[in-house]
N, C-alpha and C positions, 0 to 999 in steps of 0.2 A: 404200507400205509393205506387205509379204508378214505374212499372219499364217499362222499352224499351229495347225489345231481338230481336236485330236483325236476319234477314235470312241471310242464308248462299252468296245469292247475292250480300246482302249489306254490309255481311263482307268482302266480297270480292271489292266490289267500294271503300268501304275506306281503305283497303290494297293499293291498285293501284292506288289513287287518287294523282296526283300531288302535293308537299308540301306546295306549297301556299294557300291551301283551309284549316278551317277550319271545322270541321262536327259538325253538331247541326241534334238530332234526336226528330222530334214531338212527342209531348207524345199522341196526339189523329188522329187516322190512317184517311184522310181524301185525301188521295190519293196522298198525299206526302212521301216520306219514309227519304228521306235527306233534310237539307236546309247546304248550302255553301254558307262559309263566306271568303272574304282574308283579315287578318289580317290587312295587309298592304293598303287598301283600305275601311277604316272603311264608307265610306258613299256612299259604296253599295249596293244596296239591293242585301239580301241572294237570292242563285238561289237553288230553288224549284225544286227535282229531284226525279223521281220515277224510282224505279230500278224491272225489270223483270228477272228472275231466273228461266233458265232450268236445269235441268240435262241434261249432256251426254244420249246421247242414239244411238242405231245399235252398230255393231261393225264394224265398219269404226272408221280410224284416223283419219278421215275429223270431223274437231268439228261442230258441229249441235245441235241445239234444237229447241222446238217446246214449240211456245207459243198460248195460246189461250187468244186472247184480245177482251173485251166488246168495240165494235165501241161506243157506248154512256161514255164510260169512256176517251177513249180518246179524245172526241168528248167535255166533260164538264172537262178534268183534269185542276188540278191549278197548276199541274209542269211544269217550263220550259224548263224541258228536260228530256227525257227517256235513260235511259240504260239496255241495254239491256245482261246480262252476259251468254256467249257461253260458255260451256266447251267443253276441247278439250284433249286427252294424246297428251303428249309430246314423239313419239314412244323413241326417242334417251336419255331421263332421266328416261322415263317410271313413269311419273306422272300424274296428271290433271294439266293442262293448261287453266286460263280464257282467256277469249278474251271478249271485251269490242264494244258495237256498243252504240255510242253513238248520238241517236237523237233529234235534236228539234221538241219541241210538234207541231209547225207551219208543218214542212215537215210531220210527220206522219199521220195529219191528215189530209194532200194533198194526202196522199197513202191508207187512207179508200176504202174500195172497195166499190162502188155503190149498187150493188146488193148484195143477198144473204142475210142472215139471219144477227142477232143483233152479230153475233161472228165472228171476223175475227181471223183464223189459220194463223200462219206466220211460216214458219219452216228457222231458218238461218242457213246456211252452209257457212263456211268459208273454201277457196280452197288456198292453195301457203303461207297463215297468210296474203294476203293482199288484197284479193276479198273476198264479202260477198253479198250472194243475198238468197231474199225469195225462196225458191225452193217448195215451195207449191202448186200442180196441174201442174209440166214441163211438155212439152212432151219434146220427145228424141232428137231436134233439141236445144233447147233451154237448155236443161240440158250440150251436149257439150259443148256449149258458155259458160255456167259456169264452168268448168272444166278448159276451155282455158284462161279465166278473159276477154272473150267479149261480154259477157251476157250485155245489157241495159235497161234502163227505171225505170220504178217505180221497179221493181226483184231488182235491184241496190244499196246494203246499203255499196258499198266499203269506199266511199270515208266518212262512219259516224265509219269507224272500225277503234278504239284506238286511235281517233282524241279525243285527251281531249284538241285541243285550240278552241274546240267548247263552251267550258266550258267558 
């Protein structure tokens, strides 16, 4: 008998996950980890989601993590959407806090780096709970802008933070 034990990321998407989705979890890992259904829209096709899972890390209350993604997995994934789960303390309940960046596979792999080796590092930092940018390789100009929410460009993942009507 095959069982499915999710990670702690993906307990967490389907914790958070708006109630009109159904969760269906593949039993063979194939670079999918979710498939979403709405009940109420039976002749949809399920949307294919792979979920990426950091830990907290430094000690800052700025929620951050660091992921390390195969350019060729994103490059061939059959998700149509990536999430990405931040943790964060909540200093004021004194908990872990997720936070949710939820991108389409189309945009992320407009954000593949050209150069550089088969691994792309992304470190996400979430500043104020409603800016979110790659803060991997700033310099000190470019890391104010993020602190203020004027940071642009491809560094840019605010407008994918907790948008689940991407979904």
């Amino acid at each position: 008998m095959a069982y499915v034990t999710p990670h702690p990321g993906e307990s967490l998407v389907v914790d958070y996950l708006p109630s009109e989705f159904k969760v269906w979890f593949p039993f063979k890992d194939d670079g999918v980890d979710l498939l979403l259904t709405r009940p109420k829209c039976p002749s949809e096709a399920p949307l294919a989601v792979q979920v990426k899972w950091s830990r907290a890390y430094g000690n800052s209350l700025v929620p951050k993590s660091w992921y390390t993604l195969k350019k060729d997995k994103i490059r061939k994934s059959k998700a149509d959407v990536w999430i990405f789960v931040v943790m964060g303390v909540n200093k004021t309940a004194r908990y872990f806090e997720p936070h949710f960046v939820i991108v389409p596979i189309s945009e992320l792999k407009k954000r593949i780096p050209r150069k550089g080796g088969a691994i792309w590092h992304v470190y996400l930092h979430i500043f104020d709970k409603h800016h979110c940018y790659n803060t991997r390789n700033i310099d000190d100009r470019e890391w104010d802008l993020a602190k203020s929410g004027k940071l642009r460009g491809e560094r840019d993942f605010s407008r994918f933070l907790g948008n689940w009507e991407i979904l």
